[in-house]
Steps between C-alpha positions, in 0.01 A plus 500: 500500500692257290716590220392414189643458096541916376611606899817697571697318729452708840784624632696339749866414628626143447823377634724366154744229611813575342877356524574816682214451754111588509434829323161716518339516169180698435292334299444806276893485412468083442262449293547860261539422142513138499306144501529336800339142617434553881409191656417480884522230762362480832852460632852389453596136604132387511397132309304634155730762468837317578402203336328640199383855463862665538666210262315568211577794453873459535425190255289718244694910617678456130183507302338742600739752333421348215155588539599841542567510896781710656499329837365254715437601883386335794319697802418323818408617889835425564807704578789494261761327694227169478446552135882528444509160672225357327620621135886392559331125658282480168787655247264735424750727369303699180210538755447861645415461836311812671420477862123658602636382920243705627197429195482812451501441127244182524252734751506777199404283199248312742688188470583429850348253734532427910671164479494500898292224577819334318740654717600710213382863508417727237617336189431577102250296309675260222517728134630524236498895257635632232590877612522708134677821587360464851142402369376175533391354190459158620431369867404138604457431862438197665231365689591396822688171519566462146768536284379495074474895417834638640738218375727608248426257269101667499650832455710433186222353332339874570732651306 
């Protein structure tokens, strides 16, 4: 079953990437009391979300605490040493980056998809949420191969 707009967040471990290193972080600890905009990508390095999914949000992080946002976060099938890489090669500095390596995460919300015919494994479908408090109050996934919903540009204008 897919999550949907009034879910909990299920619980789950996601690996933060820190300065000091990748750091297990339940998601029941993250997201509690705060607004965060969660936005997933099939995985780190790839051409949408090097080239354009990942870069507007580090564009557009700064206004979305004026919209009354705590954080922005990334998740990705990806372990955190590769999203380390991929935020410090895209500056992505005020972008949380949580690590789901095994899509754990993605299988519990019913976001995941077998991108093996790609060569790519499990991966996360693209999506972008706002997590209230660890409810979701808003969630827009993509259909596959596009890119309109999840883009931070689409998700300001949702606030």
């Amino acid at each position: 079953m897919t999550i949907k707009v009034g879910d909990r967040l299920p619980e789950a471990t996601l690996i933060k990437v820190t300065a000091d290193g990748p750091a297990p972080v339940t998601t029941s600890d993250y997201f509690k009391g705060r607004r965060v905009a969660l936005f997933a990508v099939p995985g780190a390095f790839t051409p949408t979300c090097s080239a354009r999914h990942l870069p507007g949000y580090v564009e557009k992080g700064g206004e979305f605490g004026a919209k009354g946002v705590d954080e922005v976060a990334c998740t990705a099938v990806n372990d955190a040493f590769v999203l380390g890489a991929w935020a410090k090669s895209a500056a992505a500095d005020g972008i949380t980056m949580l690590a789901d390596g095994n899509g754990q995460f993605a299988d519990a919300l019913g976001l995941s998809f077998d991108g093996a015919k790609f060569g790519m494994g499990k991966r996360s479908q693209r999506y972008a949420m706002i997590v209230s408090d660890g409810t979701v109050e808003q969630l827009h996934v993509e259909q596959p191969g596009e890119f309109k919903v999840s883009s931070a540009d689409y998700l300001l204008e949702q606030l």
